[in-house]
N, C-alpha and C positions, 0 to 999 in steps of 0.2 A: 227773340230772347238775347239776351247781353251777360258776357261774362264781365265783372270787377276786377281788374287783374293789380292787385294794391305790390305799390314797392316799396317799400322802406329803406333809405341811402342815407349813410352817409361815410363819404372820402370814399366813395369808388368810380372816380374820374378814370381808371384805366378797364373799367368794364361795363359801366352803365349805358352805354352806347352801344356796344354790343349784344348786351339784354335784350335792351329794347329792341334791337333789330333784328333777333331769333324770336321775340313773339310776335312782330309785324309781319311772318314768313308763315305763323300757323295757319293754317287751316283748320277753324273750329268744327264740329261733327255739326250735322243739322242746319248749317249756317249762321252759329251763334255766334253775332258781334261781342268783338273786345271793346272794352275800355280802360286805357290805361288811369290808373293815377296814383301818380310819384310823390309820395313826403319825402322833400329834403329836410335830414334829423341836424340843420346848421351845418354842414358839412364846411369845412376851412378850405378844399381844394377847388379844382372847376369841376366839380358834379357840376350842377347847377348852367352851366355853360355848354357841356357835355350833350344837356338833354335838351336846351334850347336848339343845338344846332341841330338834332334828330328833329325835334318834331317842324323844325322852317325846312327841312330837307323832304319830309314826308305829310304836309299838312292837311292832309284830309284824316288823319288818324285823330281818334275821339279820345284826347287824354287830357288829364288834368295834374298842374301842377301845384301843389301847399307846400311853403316853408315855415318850419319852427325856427322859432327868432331865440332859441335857446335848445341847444341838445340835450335833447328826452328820455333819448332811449329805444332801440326796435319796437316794443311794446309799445310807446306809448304811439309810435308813428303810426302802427295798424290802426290802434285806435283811432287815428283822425283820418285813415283812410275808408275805415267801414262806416266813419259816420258820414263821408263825401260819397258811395256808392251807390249807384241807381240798378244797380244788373240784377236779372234775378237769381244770377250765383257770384260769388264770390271765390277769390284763392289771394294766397300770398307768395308774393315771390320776391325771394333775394337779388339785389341786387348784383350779386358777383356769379360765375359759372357754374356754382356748383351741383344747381338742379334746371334741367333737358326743358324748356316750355312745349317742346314739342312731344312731349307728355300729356301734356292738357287734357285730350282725350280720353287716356288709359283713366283719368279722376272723373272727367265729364261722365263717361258713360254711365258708370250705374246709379247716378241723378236722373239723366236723360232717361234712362229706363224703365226707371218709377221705382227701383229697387231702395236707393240708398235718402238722406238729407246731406250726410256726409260723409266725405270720403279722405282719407289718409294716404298719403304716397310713401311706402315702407323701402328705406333704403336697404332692408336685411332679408327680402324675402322676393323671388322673381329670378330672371337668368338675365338681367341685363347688366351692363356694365360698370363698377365701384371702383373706384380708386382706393388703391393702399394706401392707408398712412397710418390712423396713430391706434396701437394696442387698447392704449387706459382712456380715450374718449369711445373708443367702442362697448370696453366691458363698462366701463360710467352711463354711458347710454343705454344700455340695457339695462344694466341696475335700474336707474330713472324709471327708465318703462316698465319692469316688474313690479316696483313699489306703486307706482302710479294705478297700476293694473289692480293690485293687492284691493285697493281702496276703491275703483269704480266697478270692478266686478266687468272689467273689457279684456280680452286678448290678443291687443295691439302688440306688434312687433317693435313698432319704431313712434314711440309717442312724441321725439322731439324733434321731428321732421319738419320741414320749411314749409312745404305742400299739403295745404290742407285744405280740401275744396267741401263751401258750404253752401246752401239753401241760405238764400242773403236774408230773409227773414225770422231764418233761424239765429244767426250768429248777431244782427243789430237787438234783438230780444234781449242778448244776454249784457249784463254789465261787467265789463273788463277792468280791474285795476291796476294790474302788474304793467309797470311803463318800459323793464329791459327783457332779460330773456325768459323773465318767470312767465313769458305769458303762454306757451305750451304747456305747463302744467296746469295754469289756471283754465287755460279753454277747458282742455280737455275735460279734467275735472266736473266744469258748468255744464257741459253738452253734454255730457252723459249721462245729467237729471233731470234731461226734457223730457216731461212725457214723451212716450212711443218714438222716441229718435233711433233712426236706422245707420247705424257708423259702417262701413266699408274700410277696405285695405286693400291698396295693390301696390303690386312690384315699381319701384324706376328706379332709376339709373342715378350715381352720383360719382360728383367729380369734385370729390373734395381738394380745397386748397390747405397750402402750410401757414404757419404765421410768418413767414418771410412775404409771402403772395397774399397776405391780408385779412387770413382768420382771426377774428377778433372776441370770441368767447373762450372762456379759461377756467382755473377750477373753481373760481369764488362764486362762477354762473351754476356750478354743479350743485355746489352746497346750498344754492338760494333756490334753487329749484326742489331739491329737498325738501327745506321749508314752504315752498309754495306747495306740494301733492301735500304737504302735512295740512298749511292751514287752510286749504280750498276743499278738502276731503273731511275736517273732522271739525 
């Protein structure tokens, strides 16, 4: 079995080498292989230089690299990374520090167990470790998630979380169009109308950055999100 482990970059030359070398350090349960593969979203710095020199330093690692010859957007990079994946699961991961890969597990398991198709990594519920920072992206994120909740009839905590591990069958099934950050409302939204889909939620850890250290979502991502649980929902 093979995990999909998709990254969407772009301009994180001071952390995308370090990513990728706390997920070359998991140990999956069961002995499920990784596959990495990285969209660069055009990125103007040395991304791109960054993860050449990882993978000539570690060459037996099974990753794949795709650049957009135009910046897309987060969204639209997933998209060309679920449609490049062979695993029979899937997750998305940021490319900067702010979520543990060494996690992986806590989302694998209840796939591996027969319980779940998908599972959510809730940065608001668990006893592991959250960085302090911002008041009004928290209560905004919750809001997000109740409205979103309102409309698919889930009781997700944390709906706009990075960690979302799927059933890769499940998730190429569905058509995506939101190409920035509307695409957490838009998943969710679609995966919640599969027949008989089993959604999960567990605890992890988050290490949020500031916009000084390169957080790049703001409140116009808020309001489009908004509109995206609207128009994905009704």
């Amino acid at each position: 079995m093979k995990l999909s482990i998709i990254i969407p970059c772009y301009n994180e030359e001071k952390t995308i080498y370090l990513i990728l070398d706390k997920i070359r350090k998991v140990q999956l349960l069961n002995d499920i292989r990784k596959e990495f593969i990285i969209v660069n979203d055009c990125s103007t710095d040395h991304t791109v230089s960054q993860v050449e020199d990882f993978f000539m330093k570690y060459p037996g690692m099974d990753f794949r690299l795709c650049q957009h010859q135009k910046n897309s957007g987060k969204g639209a990079a997933i998209h060309t990374g679920i449609q490049m994946a062979t695993g029979e699961y899937l997750i998305i991961q940021d490319a900067d520090l702010e979520y543990d890969p060494g996690e992986y597990n806590l989302l694998l398991k209840p796939i591996v167990d027969g319980f779940a198709d998908v599972v959510y990594g809730s940065r608001f519920i668990g006893g592991n470790p959250h960085r302090i920072l911002f008041f009004w992206h928290s209560l905004g994120n919750r809001f997000l998630t109740s409205l979103s909740n309102i409309f698919t009839n889930l009781n997700l905590t944390d709906m706009e979380t990075c960690y979302k591990l799927f059933r890769s069958d499940i998730i190429k099934s569905i058509r995506l169009k939101e190409k920035r950050f509307g695409f957490e409302p838009e998943i969710t939204a679609k995966v919640s109308r599969v027949k008989g889909v089993r959604i999960y939620e567990v605890g992890i850890s988050y290490f949020g950055r500031t916009y000084e250290e390169g957080k790049k979502i703001g409140w116009k991502d808020g309001f489009r999100a908004i509109w995206c649980i609207l128009k994905y929902n009704l």
